[in-house]
DRENPA-3360 file (N, C-alpha, C; in nm, 2 decimals, always signed):
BEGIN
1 = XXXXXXXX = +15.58/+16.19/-3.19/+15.72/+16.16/-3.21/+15.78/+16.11/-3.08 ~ +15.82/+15.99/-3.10/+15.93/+15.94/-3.00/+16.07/+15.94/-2.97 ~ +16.06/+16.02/-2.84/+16.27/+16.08/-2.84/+16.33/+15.98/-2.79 ~ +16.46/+15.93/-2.84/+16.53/+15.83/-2.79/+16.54/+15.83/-2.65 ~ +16.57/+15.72/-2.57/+16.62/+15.71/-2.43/+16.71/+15.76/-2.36 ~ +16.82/+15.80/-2.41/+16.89/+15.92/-2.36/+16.91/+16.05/-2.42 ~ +16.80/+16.11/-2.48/+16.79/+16.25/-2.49/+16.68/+16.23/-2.36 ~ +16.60/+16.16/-2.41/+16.45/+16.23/-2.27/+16.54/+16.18/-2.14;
9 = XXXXXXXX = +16.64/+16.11/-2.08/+16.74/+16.14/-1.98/+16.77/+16.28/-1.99 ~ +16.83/+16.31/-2.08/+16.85/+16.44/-2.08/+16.82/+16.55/-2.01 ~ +16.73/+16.53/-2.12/+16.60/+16.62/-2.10/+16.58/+16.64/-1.97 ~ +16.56/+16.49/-1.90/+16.48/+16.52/-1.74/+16.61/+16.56/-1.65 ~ +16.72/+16.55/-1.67/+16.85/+16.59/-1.62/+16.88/+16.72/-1.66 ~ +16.85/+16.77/-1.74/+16.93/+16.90/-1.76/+16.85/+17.05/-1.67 ~ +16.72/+17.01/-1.67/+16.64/+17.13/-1.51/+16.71/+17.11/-1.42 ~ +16.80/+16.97/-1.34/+16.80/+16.95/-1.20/+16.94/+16.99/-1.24;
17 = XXXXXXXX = +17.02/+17.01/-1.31/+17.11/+16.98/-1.33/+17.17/+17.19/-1.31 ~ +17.06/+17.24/-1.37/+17.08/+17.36/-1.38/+17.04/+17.45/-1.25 ~ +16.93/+17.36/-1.21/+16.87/+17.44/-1.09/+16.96/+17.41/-0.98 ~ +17.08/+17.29/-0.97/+17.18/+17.26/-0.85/+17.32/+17.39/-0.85 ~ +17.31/+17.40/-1.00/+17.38/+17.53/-1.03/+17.36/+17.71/-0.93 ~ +17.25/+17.67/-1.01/+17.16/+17.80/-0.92/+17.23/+17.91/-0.80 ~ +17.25/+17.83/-0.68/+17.33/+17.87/-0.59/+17.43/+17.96/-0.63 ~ +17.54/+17.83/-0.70/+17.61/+17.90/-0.71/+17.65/+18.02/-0.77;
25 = XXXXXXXX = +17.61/+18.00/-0.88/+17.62/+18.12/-0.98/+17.53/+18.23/-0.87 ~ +17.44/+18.23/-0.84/+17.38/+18.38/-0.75/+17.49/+18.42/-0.65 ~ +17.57/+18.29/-0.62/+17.65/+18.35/-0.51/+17.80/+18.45/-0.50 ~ +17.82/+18.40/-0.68/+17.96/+18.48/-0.75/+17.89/+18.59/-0.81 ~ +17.78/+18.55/-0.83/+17.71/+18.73/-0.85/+17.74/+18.82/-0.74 ~ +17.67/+18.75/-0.60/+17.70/+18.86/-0.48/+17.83/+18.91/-0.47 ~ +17.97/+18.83/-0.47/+18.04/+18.82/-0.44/+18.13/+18.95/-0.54 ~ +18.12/+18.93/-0.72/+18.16/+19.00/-0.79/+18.09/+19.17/-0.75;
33 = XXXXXXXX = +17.97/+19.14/-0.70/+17.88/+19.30/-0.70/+17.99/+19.37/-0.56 ~ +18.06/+19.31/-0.46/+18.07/+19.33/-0.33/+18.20/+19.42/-0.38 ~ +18.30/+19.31/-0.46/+18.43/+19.33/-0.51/+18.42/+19.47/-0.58 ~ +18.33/+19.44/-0.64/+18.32/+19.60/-0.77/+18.29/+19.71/-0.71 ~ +18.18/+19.70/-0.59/+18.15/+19.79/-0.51/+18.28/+19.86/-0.39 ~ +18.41/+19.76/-0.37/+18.54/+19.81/-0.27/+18.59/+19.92/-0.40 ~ +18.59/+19.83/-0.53/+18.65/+19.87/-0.62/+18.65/+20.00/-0.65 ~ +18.50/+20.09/-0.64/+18.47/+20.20/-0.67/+18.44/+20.28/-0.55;
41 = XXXXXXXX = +18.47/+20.21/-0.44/+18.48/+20.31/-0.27/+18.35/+20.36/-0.25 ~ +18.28/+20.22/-0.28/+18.08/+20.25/-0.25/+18.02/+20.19/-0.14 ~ +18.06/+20.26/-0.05/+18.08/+20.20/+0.13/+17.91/+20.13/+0.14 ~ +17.78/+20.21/+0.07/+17.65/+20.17/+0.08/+17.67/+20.04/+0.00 ~ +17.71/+20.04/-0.12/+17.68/+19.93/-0.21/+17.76/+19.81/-0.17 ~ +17.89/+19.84/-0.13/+17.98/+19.69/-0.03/+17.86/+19.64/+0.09 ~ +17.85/+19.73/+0.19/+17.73/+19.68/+0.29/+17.61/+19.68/+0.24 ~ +17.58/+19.66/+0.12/+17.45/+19.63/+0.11/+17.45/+19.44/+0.05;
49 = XXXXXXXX = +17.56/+19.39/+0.02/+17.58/+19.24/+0.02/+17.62/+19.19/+0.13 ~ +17.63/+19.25/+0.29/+17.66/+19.20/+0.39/+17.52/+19.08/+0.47 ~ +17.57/+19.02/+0.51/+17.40/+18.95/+0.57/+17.38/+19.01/+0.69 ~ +17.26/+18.97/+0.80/+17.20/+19.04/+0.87/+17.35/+19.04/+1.02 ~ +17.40/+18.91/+1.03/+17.47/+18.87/+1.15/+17.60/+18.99/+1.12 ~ +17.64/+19.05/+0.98/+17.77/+19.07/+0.93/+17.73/+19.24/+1.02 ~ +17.59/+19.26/+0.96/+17.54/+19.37/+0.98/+17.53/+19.41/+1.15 ~ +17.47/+19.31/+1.20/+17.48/+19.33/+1.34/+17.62/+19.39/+1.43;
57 = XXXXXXXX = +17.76/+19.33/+1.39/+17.90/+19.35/+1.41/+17.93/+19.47/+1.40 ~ +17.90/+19.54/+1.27/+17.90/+19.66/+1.19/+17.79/+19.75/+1.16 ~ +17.74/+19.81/+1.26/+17.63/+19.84/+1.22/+17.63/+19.98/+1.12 ~ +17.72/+20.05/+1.08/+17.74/+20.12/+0.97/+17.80/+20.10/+0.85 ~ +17.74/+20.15/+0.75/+17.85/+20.16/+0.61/+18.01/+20.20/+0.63 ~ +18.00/+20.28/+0.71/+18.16/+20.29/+0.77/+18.26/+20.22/+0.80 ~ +18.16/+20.20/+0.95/+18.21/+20.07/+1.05/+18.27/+19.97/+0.96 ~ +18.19/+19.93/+0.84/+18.20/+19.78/+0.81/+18.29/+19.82/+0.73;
65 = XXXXXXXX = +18.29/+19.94/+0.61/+18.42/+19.95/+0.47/+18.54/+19.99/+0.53 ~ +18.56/+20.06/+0.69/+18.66/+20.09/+0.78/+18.77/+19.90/+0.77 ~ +18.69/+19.85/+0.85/+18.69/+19.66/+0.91/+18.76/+19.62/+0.76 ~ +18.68/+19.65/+0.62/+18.75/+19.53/+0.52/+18.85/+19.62/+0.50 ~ +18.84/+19.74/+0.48/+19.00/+19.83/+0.41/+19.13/+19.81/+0.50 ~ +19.09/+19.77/+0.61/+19.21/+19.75/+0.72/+19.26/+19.61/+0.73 ~ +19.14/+19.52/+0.74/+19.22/+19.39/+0.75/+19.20/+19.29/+0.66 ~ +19.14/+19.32/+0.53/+19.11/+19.23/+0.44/+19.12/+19.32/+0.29;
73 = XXXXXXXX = +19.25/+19.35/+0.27/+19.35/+19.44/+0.19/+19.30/+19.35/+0.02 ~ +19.34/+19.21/+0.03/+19.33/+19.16/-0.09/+19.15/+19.15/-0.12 ~ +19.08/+19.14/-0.03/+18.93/+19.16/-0.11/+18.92/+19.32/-0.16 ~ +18.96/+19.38/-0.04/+18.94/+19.55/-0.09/+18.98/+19.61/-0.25 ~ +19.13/+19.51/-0.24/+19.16/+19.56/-0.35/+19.23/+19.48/-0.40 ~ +19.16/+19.40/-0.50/+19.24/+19.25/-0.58/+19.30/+19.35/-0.66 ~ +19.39/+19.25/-0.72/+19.47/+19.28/-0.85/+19.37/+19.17/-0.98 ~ +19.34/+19.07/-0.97/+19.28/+18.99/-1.00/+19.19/+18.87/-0.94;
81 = XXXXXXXX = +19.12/+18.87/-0.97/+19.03/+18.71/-0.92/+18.94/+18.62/-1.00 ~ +18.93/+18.50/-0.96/+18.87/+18.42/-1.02/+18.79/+18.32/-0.93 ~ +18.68/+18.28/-0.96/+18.60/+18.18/-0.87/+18.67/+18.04/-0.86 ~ +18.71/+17.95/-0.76/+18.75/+17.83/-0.72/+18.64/+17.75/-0.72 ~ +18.62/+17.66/-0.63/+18.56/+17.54/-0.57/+18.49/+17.61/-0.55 ~ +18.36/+17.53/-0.52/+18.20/+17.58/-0.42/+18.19/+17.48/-0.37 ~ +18.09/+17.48/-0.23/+18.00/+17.39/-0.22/+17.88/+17.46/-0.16 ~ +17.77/+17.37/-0.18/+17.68/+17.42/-0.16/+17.58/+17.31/-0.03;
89 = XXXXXXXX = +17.59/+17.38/+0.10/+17.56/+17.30/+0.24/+17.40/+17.37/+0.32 ~ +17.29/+17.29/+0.23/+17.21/+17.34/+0.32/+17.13/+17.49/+0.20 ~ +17.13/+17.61/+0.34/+17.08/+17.73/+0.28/+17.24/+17.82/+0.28 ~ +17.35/+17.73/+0.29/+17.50/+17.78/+0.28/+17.54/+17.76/+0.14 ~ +17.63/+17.89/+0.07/+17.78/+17.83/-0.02/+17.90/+17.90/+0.05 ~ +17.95/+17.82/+0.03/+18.08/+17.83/+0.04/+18.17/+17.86/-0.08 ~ +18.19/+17.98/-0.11/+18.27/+17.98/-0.28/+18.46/+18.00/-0.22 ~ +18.51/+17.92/-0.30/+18.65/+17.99/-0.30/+18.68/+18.11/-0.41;
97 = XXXXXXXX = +18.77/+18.23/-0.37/+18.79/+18.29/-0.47/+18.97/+18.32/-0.43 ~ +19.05/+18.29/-0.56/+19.15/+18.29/-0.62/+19.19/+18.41/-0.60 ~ +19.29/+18.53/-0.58/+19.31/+18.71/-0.56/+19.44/+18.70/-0.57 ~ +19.48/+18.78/-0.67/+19.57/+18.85/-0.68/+19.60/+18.98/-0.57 ~ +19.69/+18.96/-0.45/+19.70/+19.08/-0.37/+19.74/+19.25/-0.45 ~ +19.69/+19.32/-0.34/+19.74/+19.48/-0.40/+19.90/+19.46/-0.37 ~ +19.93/+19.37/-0.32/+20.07/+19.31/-0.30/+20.16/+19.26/-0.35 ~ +20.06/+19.19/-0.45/+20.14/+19.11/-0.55/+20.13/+18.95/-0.58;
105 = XXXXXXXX = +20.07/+18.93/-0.42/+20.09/+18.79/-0.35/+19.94/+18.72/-0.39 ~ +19.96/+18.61/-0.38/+19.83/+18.51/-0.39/+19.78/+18.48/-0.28 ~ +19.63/+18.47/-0.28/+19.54/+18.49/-0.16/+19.42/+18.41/-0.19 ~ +19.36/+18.34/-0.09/+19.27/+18.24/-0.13/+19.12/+18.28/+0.03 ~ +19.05/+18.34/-0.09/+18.94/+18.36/+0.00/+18.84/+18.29/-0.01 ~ +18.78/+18.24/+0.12/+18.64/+18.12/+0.16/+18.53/+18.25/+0.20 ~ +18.46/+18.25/+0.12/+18.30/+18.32/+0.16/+18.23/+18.23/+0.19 ~ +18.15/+18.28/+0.28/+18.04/+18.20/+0.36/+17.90/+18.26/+0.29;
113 = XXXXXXXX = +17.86/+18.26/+0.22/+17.71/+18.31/+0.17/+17.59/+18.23/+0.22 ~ +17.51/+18.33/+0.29/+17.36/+18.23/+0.37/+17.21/+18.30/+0.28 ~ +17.14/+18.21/+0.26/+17.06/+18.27/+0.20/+16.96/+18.31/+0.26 ~ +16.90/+18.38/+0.31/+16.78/+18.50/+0.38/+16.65/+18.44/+0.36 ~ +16.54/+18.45/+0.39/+16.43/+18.42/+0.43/+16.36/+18.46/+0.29 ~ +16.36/+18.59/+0.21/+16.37/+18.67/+0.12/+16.42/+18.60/-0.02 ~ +16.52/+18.48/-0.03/+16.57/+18.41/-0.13/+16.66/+18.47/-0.21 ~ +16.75/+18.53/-0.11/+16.86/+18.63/-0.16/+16.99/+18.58/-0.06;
121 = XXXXXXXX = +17.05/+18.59/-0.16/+17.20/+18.56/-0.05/+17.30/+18.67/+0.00 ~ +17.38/+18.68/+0.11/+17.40/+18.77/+0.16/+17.53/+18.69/+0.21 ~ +17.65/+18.81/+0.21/+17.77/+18.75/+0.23/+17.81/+18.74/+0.44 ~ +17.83/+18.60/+0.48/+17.80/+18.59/+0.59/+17.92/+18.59/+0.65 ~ +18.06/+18.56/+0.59/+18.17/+18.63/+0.63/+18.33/+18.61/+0.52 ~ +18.43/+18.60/+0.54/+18.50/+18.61/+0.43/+18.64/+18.53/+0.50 ~ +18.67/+18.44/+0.51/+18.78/+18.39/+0.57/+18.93/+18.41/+0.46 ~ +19.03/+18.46/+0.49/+19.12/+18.52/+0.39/+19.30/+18.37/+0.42;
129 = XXXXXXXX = +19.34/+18.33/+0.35/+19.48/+18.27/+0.39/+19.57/+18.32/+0.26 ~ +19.71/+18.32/+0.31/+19.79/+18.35/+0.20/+19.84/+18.23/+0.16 ~ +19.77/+18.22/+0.02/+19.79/+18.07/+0.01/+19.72/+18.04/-0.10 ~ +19.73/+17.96/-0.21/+19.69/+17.92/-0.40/+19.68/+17.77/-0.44 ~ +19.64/+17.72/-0.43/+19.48/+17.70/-0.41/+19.46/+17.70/-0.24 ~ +19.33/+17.75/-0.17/+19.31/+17.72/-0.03/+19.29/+17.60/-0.03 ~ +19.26/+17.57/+0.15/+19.25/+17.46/+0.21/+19.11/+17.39/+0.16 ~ +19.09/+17.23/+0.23/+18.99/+17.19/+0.11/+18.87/+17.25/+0.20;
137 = X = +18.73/+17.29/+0.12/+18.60/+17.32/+0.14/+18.49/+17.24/+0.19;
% end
């Protein structure tokens, strides 16, 4: 049986097409496990999505859930979020996420996610502005 010429396009498009995906979806995984983890005050399970450089800064579960509960209020504790833009640079993404503050206010966070030797990604820092949609990526 012979498949017309643009199904077998398809076809050969739809693996590359999914595997360019890839990144990013692993990377709103990290990013949702990190959120859920402030969410429930699981100081081990937030630092355990930190990457190795985040880890270095912070070298405890404390140290580090101390650092986001004080100066990064809307990741600690959204009211709401939703994934923005990505890009994906290298063994980098870059995700934006959309946040409802515990304030009320709108908040536009840039995560830096690097992926590890291991083939896991790890959140490499979190850049925060007050501000809907953020700057471009």
């Amino acid at each position: 049986m012979r498949l017309p010429a643009a199904v077998s396009l398809f076809l050969l498009v739809l693996p590359v097409a999914t595997w360019a995906e890839e990144p990013v979806d692993t990377a709103q995984g990290v990013i949702q496990g990190q959120i859920a983890a402030f969410l429930h005050d699981d100081a081990k399970a937030a630092y355990s999505f930190a990457s190795p450089a985040i880890r270095g800064k912070f070298p405890t579960e404390g140290a580090f859930f101390d650092m986001v509960r004080k100066g990064y209020a809307p990741v600690y504790r959204p009211g709401n979020f939703a994934f923005g833009r990505s890009r994906v640079i290298g063994d980098t993404v870059v995700q934006e996420v959309l946040i409802s503050g515990p304030d009320g206010k709108d908040w536009t966070a840039l995560y830096q996610l690097v992926k590890l030797p291991d083939g896991s990604y790890k959140i490499n820092g979190v850049h925060i502005v007050r501000a809907a949609p953020g700057p471009e990526i």
